[in-house]
TIVO-361533 format. One record per atom (N, C-alpha, C, O): chain; atom name; x, y, z. Coordinates in steps of 0.2 Angstrom, whole numbers, padded with zeros to 4 digits. Each point is the difference from the previous one (the first is absolute). Layout:
N
<'A' 'CA' <X Y Z>> ...
end
This chain:
71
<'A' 'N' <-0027 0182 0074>> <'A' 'CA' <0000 0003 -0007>> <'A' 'C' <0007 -0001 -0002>> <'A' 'O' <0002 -0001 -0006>> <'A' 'N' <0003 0002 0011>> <'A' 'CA' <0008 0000 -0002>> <'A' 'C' <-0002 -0010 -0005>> <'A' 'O' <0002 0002 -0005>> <'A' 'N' <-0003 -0006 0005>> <'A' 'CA' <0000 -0006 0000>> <'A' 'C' <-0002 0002 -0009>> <'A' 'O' <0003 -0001 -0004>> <'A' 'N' <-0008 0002 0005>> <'A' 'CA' <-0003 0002 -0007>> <'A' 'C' <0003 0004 -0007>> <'A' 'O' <0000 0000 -0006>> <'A' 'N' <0004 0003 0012>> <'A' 'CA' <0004 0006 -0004>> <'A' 'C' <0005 -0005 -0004>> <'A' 'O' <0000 -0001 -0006>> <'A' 'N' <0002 -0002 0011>> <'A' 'CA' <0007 -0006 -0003>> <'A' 'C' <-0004 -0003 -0006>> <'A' 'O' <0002 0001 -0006>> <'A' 'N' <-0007 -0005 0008>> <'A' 'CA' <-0001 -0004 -0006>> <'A' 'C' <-0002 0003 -0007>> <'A' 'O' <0001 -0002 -0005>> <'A' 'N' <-0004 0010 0006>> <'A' 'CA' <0000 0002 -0008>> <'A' 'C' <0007 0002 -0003>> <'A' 'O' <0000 0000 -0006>> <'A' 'N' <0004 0001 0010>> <'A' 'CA' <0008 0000 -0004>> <'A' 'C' <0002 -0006 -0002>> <'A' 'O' <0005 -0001 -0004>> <'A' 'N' <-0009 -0006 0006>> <'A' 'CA' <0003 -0005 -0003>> <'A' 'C' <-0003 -0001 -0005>> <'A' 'O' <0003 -0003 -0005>> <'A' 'N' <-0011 0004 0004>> <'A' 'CA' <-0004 -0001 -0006>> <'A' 'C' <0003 -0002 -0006>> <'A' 'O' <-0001 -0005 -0003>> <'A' 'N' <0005 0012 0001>> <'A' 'CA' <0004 -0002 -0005>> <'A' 'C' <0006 -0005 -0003>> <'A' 'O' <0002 -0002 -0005>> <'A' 'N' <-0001 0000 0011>> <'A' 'CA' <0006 -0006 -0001>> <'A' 'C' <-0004 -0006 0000>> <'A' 'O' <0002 -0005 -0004>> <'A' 'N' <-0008 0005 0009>> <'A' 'CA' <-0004 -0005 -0001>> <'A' 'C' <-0001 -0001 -0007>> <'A' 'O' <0003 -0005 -0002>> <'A' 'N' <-0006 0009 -0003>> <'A' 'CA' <-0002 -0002 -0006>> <'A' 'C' <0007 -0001 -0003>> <'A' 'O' <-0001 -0005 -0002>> <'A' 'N' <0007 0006 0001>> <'A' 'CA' <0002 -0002 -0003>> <'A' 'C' <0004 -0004 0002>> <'A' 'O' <0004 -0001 -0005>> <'A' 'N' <-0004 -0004 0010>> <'A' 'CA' <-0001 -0007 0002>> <'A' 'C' <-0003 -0004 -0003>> <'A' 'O' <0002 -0006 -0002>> <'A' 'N' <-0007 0007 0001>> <'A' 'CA' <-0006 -0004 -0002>> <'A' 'C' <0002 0001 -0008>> <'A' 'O' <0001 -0005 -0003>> <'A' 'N' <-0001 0010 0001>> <'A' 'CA' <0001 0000 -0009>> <'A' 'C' <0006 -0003 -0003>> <'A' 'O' <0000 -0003 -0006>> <'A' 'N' <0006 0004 0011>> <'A' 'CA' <0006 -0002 -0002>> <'A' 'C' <0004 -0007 0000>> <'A' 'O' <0004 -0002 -0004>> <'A' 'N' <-0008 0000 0010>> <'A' 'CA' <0002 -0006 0003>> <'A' 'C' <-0002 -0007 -0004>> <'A' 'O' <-0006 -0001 -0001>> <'A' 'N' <0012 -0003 0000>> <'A' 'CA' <0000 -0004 -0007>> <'A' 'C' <0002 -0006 0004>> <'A' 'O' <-0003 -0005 0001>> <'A' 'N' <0009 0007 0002>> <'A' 'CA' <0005 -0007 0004>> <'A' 'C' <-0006 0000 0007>> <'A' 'O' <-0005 -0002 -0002>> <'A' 'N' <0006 0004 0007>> <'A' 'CA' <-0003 -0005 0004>> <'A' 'C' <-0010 0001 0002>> <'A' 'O' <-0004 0004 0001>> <'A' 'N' <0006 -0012 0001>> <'A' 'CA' <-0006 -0001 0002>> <'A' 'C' <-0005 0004 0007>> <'A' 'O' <0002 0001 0006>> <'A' 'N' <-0009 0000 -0008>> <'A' 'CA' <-0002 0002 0008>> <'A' 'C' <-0002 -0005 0005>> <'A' 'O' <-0002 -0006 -0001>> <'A' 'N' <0003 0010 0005>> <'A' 'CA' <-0001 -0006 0006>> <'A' 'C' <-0008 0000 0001>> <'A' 'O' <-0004 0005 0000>> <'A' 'N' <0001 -0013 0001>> <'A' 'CA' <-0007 0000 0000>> <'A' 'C' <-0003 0001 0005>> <'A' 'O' <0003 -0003 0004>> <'A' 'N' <-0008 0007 0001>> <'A' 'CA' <0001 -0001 0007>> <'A' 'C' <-0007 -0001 0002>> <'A' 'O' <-0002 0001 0006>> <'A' 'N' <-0002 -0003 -0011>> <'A' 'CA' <-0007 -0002 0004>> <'A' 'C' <-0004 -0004 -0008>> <'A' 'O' <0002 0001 -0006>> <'A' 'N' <-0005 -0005 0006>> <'A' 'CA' <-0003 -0003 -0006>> <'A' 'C' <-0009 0000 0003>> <'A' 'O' <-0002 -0001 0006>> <'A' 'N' <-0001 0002 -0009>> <'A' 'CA' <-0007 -0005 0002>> <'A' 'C' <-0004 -0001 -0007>> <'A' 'O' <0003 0002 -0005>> <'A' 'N' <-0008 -0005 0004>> <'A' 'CA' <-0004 -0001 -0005>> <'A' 'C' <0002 0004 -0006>> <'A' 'O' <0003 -0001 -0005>> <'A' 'N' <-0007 0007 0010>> <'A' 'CA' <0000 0008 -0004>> <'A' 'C' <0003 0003 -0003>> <'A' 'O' <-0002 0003 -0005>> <'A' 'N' <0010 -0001 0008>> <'A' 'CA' <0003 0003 0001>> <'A' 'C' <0006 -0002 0002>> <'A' 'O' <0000 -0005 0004>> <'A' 'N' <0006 0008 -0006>> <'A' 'CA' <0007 0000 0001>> <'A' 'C' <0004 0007 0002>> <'A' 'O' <-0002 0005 -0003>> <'A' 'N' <0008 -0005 0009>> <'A' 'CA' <0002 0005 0001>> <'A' 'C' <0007 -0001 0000>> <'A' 'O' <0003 -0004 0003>> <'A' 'N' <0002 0008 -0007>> <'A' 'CA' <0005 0001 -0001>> <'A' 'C' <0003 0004 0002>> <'A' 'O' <-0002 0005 0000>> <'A' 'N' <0009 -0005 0002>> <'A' 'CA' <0005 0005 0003>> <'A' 'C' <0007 0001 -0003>> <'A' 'O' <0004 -0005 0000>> <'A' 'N' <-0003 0010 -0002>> <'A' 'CA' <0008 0001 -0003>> <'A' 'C' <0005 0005 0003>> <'A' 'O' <-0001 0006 0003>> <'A' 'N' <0005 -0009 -0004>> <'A' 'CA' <0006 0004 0005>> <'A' 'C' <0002 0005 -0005>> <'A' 'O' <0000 -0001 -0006>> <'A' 'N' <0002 0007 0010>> <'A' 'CA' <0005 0004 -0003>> <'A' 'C' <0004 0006 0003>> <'A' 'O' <-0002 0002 0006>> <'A' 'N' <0008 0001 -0010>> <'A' 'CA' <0004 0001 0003>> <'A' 'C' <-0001 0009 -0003>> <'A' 'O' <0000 0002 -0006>> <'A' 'N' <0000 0003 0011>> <'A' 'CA' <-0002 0005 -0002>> <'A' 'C' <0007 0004 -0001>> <'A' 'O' <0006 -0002 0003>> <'A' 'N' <-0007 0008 -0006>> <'A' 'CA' <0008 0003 -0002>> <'A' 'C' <0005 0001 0004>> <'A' 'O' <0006 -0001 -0001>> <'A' 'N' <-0010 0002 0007>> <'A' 'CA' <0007 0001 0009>> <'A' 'C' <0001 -0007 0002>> <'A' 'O' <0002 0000 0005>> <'A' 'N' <-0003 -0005 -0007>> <'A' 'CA' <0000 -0008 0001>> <'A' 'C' <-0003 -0004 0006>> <'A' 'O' <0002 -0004 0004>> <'A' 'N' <-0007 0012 -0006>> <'A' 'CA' <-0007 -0005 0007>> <'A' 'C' <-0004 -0002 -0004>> <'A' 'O' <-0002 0003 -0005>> <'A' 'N' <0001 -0009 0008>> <'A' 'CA' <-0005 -0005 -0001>> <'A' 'C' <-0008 0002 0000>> <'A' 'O' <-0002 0004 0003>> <'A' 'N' <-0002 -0008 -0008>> <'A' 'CA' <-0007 0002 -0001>> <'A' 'C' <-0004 -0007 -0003>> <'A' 'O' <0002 -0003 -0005>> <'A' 'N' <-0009 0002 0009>> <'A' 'CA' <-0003 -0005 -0006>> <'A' 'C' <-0007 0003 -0002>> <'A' 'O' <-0002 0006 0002>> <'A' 'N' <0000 -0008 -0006>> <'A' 'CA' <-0005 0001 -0006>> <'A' 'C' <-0006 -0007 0002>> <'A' 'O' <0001 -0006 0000>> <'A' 'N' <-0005 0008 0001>> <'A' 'CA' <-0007 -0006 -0002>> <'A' 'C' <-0004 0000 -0004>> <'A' 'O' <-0004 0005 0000>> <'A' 'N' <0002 -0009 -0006>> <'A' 'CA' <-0004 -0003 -0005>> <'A' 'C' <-0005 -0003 0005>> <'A' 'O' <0001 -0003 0005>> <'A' 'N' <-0007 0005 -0009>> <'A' 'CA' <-0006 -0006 0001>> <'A' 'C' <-0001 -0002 -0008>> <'A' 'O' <-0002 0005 -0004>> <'A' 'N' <0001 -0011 0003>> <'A' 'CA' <-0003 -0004 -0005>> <'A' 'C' <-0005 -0002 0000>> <'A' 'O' <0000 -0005 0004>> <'A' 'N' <-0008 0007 -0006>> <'A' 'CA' <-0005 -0001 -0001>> <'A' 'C' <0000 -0008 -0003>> <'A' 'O' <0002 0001 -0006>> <'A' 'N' <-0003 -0006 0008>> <'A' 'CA' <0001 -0009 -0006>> <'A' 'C' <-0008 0002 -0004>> <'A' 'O' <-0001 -0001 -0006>> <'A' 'N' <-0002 0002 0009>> <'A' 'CA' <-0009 0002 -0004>> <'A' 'C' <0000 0005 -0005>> <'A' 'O' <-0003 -0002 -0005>> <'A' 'N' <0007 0008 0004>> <'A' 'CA' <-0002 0004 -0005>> <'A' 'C' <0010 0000 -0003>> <'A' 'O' <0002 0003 -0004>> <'A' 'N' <0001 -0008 0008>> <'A' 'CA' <0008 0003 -0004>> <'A' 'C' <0003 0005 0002>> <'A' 'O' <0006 0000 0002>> <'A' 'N' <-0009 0007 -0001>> <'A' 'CA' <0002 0005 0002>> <'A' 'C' <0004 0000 0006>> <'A' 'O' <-0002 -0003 0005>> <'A' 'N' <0008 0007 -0005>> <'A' 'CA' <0003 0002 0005>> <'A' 'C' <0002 0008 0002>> <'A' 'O' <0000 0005 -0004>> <'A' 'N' <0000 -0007 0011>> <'A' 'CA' <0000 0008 0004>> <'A' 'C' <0006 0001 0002>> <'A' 'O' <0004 -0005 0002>> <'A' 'N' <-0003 0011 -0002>> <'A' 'CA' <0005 0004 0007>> <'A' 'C' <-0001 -0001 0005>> <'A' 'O' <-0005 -0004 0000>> <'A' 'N' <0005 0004 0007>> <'A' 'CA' <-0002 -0001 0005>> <'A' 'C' <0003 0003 0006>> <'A' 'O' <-0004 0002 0004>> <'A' 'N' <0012 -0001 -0004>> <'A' 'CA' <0002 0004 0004>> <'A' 'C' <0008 -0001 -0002>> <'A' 'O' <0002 -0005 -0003>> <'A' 'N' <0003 0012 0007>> <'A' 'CA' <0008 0000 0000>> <'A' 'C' <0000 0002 0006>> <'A' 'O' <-0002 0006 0002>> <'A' 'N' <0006 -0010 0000>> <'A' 'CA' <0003 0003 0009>> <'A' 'C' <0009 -0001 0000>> <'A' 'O' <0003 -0005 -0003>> <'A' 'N' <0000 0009 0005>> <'A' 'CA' <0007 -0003 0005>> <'A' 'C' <-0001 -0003 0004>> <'A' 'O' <-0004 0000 0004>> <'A' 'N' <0012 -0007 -0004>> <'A' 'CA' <0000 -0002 0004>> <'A' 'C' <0005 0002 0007>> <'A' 'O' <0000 -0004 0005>> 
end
């Protein structure tokens, strides 16, 4: 539970990673036909570290949240 705990205090920084983030690129970390997965780094207010995963749907466009962990 404590694990879970952590990541909903990041949820927020999550999105606003995602929303804000202009300059850099995410890293790609898996591709197939279907489907692409993306990961972005981020640096949380105490300057620990956190990533973020996208899933991109290539069939309907759509893209998901997916998950935020520390690293």
């Amino acid at each position: 539970m404590r694990d879970k705990a952590r990541r909903v205090k990041l949820y927020s920084c999550a999105l606003e990673l995602i929303k804000e983030n202009k300059t850099t690129k995410p890293e790609q970390i898996f591709e197939s036909k279907r489907e692409k997965i993306y990961r972005f780094a981020g640096i949380w207010a105490d300057e620990r570290k956190f990533s973020v995963q996208i899933r991109h749907d290539l069939k309907t466009g759509n893209r998901y949240f997916t998950s935020v962990f520390p690293e």
